[in-house]
C-alpha positions in Angstrom: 13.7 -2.8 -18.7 16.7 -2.2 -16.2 18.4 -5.8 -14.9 19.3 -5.7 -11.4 22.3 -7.7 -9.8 24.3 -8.1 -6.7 22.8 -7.8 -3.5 19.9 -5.9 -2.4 21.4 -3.9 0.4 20.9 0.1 -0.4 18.0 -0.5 -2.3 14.8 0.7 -0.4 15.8 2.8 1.7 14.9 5.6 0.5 10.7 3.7 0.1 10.3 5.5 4.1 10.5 8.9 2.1 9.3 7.7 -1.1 7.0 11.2 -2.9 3.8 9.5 -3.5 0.4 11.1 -4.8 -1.7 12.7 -2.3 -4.6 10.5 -1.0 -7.8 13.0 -1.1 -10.2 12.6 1.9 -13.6 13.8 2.5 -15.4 14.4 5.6 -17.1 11.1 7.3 -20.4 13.1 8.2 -20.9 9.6 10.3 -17.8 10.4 12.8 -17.7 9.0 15.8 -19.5 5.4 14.9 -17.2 2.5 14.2 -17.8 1.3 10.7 -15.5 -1.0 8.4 -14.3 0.5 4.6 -13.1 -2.4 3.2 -11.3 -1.8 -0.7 -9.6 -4.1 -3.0 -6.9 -3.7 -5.2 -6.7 -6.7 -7.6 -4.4 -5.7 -10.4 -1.6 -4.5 -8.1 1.5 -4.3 -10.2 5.1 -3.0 -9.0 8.4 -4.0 -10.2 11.2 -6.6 -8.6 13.8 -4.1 -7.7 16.2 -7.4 -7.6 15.3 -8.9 -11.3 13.6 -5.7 -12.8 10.4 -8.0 -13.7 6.8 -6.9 -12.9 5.0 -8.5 -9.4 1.2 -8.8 -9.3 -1.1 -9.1 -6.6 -4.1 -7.9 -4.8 -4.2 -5.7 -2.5 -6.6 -5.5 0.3 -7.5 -2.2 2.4 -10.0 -1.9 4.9 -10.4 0.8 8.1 -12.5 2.6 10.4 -12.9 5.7 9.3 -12.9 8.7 12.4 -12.8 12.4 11.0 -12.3 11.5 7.1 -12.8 8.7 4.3 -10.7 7.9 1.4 -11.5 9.5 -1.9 -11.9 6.2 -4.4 -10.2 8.2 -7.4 -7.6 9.2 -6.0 -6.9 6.4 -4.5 -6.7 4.7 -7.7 -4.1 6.8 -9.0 -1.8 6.3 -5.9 -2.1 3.2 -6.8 -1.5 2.9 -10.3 2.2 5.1 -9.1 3.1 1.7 -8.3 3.7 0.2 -11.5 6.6 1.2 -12.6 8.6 1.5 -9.4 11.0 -0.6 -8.2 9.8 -2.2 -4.4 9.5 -5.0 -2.1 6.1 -6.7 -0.9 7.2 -5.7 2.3 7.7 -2.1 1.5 5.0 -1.4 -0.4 2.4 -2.5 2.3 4.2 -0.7 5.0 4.4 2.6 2.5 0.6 2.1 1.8 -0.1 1.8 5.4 2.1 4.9 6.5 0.5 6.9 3.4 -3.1 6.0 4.5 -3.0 7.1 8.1 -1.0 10.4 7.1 -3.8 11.1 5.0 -6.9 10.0 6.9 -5.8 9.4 10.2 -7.9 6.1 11.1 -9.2 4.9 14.0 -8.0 1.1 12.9 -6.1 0.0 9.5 -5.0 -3.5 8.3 -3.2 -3.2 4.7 -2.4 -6.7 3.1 -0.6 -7.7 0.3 -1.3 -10.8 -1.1 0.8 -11.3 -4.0 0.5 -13.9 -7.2 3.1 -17.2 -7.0 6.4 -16.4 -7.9 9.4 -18.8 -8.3 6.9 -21.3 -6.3 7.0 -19.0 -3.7 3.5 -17.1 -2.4 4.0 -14.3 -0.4 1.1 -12.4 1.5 2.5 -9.4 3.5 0.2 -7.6 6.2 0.4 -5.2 8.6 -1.9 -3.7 11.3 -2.6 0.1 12.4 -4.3 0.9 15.9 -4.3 4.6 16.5 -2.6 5.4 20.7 -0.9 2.1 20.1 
């Protein structure tokens, strides 16, 4: 296991670009109502990039689906990508967000990371997605 030190300036940048598995979509045959998919992820693991140690959490997923759903199994292996890669709270639920609506292009999207206590600290990380906005 690889111990980080210094600062962490440099070291997600490149999370934006990041190759990640493709997320498989089927069509919603129910396109054009506004329904909730709501998914949740609770053995999220990825690693500190700072300390090299492993973070847990639970992440939460939930949209409105227009032209195409998410593909469960697939979306479980993008997932499990995760674990051994070096990332931020705050980069992985902007990366999951940004991979989600490249994929299925929602109608709405709220992606939150709510992460396990570390160093007495809890962190919960979420962002929003409204398509035209």
């Amino acid at each position: 296991m690889p111990h980080f030190t210094g600062t962490y300036e440099g070291r997600q940048h490149h999370v934006p670009g990041m190759k990640t598995p493709d997320i498989e979509v089927f069509e919603n045959v129910y396109a054009g109502r506004e329904y909730w998919i709501r998914m949740e992820i609770p053995e999220f693991t990825a690693i500190c990039p700072k300390t090299g140690l492993p973070d847990f959490g639970t992440i939460y997923v939930e949209y409105i689906p227009d032209k195409f759903c998410l593909e469960l199994k697939s979306f479980k292996e993008y997932f499990m990508f995760y674990r051994d890669k070096g990332i931020f709270h705050e980069n992985v639920v902007n990366k999951v967000l940004e991979d989600i609506v490249a994929a299925a292009d929602p109608v709405k999207l709220r992606v939150k990371g709510d992460y396990n206590i570390r160093g007495g600290i809890k962190t919960v990380v979420e962002r929003e997605y409204v398509r035209g906005n």
